[in-house]
C-alpha distance (Angstrom), angle and dihedral (degrees) to the residues before:
residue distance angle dihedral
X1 . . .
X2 3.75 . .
X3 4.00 118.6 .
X4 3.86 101.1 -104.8
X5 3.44 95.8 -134.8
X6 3.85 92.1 59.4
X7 3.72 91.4 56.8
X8 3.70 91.0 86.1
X9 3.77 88.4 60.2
X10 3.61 106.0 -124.4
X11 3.63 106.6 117.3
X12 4.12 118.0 -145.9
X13 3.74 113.3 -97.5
X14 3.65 104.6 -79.1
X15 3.52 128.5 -115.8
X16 3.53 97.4 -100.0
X17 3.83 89.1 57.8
X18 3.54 95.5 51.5
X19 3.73 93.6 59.5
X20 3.81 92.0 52.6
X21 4.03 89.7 48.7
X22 3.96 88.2 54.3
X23 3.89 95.8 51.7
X24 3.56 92.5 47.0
X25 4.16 90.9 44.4
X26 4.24 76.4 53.0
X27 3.71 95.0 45.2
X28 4.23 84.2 51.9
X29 3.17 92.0 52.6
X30 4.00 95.0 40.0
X31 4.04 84.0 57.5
X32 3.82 96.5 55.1
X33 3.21 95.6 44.1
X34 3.85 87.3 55.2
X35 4.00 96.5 38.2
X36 4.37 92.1 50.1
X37 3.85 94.2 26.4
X38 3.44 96.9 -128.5
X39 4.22 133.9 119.7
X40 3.78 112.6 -104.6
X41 3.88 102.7 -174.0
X42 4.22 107.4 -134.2
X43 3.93 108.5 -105.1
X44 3.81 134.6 -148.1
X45 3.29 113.5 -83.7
X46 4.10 117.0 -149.0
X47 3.84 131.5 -167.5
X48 3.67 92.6 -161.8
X49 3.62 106.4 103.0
X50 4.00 122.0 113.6
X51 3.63 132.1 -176.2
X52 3.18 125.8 59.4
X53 3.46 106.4 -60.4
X54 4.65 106.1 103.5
X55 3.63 89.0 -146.7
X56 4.12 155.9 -9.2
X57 3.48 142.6 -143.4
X58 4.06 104.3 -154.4
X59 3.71 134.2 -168.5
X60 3.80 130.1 176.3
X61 3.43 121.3 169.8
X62 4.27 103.9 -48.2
X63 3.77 88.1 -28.5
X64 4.30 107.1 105.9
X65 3.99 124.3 179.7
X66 3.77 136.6 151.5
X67 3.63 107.5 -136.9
X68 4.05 122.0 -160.3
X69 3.69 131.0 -164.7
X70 3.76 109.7 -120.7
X71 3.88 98.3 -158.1
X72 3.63 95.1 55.8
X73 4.10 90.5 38.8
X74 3.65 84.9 52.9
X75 3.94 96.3 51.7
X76 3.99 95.2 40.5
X77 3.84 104.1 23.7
X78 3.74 95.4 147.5
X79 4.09 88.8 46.0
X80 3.89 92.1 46.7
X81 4.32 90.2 43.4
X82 3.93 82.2 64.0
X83 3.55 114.7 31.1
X84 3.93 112.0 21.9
X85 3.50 101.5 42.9
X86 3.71 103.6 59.3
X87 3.46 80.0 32.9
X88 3.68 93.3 73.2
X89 3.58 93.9 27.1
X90 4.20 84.0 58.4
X91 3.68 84.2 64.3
X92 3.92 102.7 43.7
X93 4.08 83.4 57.5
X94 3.83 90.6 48.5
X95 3.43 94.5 52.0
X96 3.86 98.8 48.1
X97 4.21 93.6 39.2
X98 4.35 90.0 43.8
X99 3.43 108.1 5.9
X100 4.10 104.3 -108.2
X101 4.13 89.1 -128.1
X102 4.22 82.9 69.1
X103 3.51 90.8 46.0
X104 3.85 143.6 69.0
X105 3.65 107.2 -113.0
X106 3.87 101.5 -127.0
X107 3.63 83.7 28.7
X108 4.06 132.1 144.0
X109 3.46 85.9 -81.8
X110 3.42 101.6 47.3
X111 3.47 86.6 46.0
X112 3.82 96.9 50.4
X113 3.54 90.2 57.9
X114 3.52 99.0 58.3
X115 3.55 94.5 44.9
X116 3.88 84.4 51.8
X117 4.21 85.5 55.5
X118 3.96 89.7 48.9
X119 3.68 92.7 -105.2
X120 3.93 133.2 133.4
X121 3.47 106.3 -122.3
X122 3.89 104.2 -124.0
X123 3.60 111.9 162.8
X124 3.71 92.2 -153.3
X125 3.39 147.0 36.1
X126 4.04 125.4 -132.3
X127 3.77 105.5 -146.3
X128 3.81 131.9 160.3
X129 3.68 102.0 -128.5
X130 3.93 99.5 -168.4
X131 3.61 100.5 131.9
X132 3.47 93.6 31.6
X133 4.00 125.2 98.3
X134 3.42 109.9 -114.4
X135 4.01 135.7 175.5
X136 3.32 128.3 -117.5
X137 3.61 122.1 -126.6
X138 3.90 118.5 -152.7
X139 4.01 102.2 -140.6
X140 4.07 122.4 -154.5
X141 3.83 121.3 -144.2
X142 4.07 111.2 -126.2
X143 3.91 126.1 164.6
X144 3.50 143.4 -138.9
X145 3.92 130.8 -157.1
X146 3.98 83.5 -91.9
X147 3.95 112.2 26.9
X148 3.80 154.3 7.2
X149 3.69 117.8 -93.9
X150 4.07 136.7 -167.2
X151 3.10 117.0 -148.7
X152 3.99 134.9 179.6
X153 4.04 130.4 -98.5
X154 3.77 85.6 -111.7
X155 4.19 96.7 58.7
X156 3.70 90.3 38.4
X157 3.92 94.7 49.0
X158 4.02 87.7 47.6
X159 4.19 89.2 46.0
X160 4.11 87.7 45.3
X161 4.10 87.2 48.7
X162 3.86 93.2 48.4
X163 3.72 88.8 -119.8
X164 3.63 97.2 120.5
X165 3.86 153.4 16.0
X166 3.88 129.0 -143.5
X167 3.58 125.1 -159.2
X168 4.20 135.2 -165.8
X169 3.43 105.9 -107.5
X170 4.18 95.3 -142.6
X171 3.79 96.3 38.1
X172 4.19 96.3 29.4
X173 3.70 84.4 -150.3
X174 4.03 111.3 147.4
X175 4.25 106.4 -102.5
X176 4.52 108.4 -112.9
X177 3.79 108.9 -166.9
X178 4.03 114.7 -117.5
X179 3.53 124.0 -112.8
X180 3.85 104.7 -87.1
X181 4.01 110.6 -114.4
X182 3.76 115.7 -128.7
């Protein structure tokens, strides 16, 4: 039986591709260390990611990695060579020179580092992911004093647990959940 994420027919990046996205992740990192004269150990780098995000710079606890999506590396390798990767190495290099939990995450420093690689700093990318498999988020209706929002499982489930508030950002009014239709 086929894999059916390969039914789409984009293939994951292959193999080959990987290794050339981890020396250039290395040669990022190599060129900050030499542009703010400091030691940035190399990382792990993962092609685990799905969705629809291209890449990810994650940190838990001590444990640092960049993680990439190989569907969408595979469909806009040249793209991804130039944009995502020092993207996510831009935030590996915030977080050990500021700490990333003190600072915005597309920030002025974030953004100072990418300018210092030659890079725009775009915080996203604007793919078509047809072809590509993608997760499907369930989204829950909640109001304001002014409109109807959708927000994700995650925001909900923090709201439900009384672990956090979200409010509109053009009426500031706090976000209730709508009745659920049956």
């Amino acid at each position: 039986m086929k894999n059916p994420e390969h039914v789409s027919g984009i293939e994951p990046i292959s193999c080959q591709h990987q290794q050339q996205v981890r020396s250039l992740t290395a040669d990022y990192i190599d060129r900050a260390c030499r542009i703010y004269g400091c030691k940035f150990p190399l990382i792990p780098v993962m092609f685990d990611l799905k969705g629809r995000a291209a890449g990810m710079y994650r940190v838990h606890k001590q444990d640092r990695r960049i993680r990439f999506n190989p569907y969408i590396f595979a469909k806009y390798y040249e793209d991804n060579l130039a944009t995502t990767v020092p993207h996510e190495v831009a935030h590996y290099v915030v977080d050990l020179m500021y700490n990333a939990r003190s600072v915005k995450p597309h920030g002025a420093e974030w953004q100072q580092v990418m300018r210092s690689f030659g890079v725009e700093p775009k915080a996203t990318g604007d793919y078509d992911l047809s072809g590509i498999p993608v997760r499907k988020h369930r989204r829950h209706a909640y109001q304001c004093t002014c409109a109807t929002h959708e927000i994700s499982s995650v925001r909900h489930n923090r709201i439900r647990q009384g672990k956090a508030r979200y409010y509109c950002r053009k009426c500031k009014s706090a976000l209730i959940p709508l009745p659920t239709q049956k």
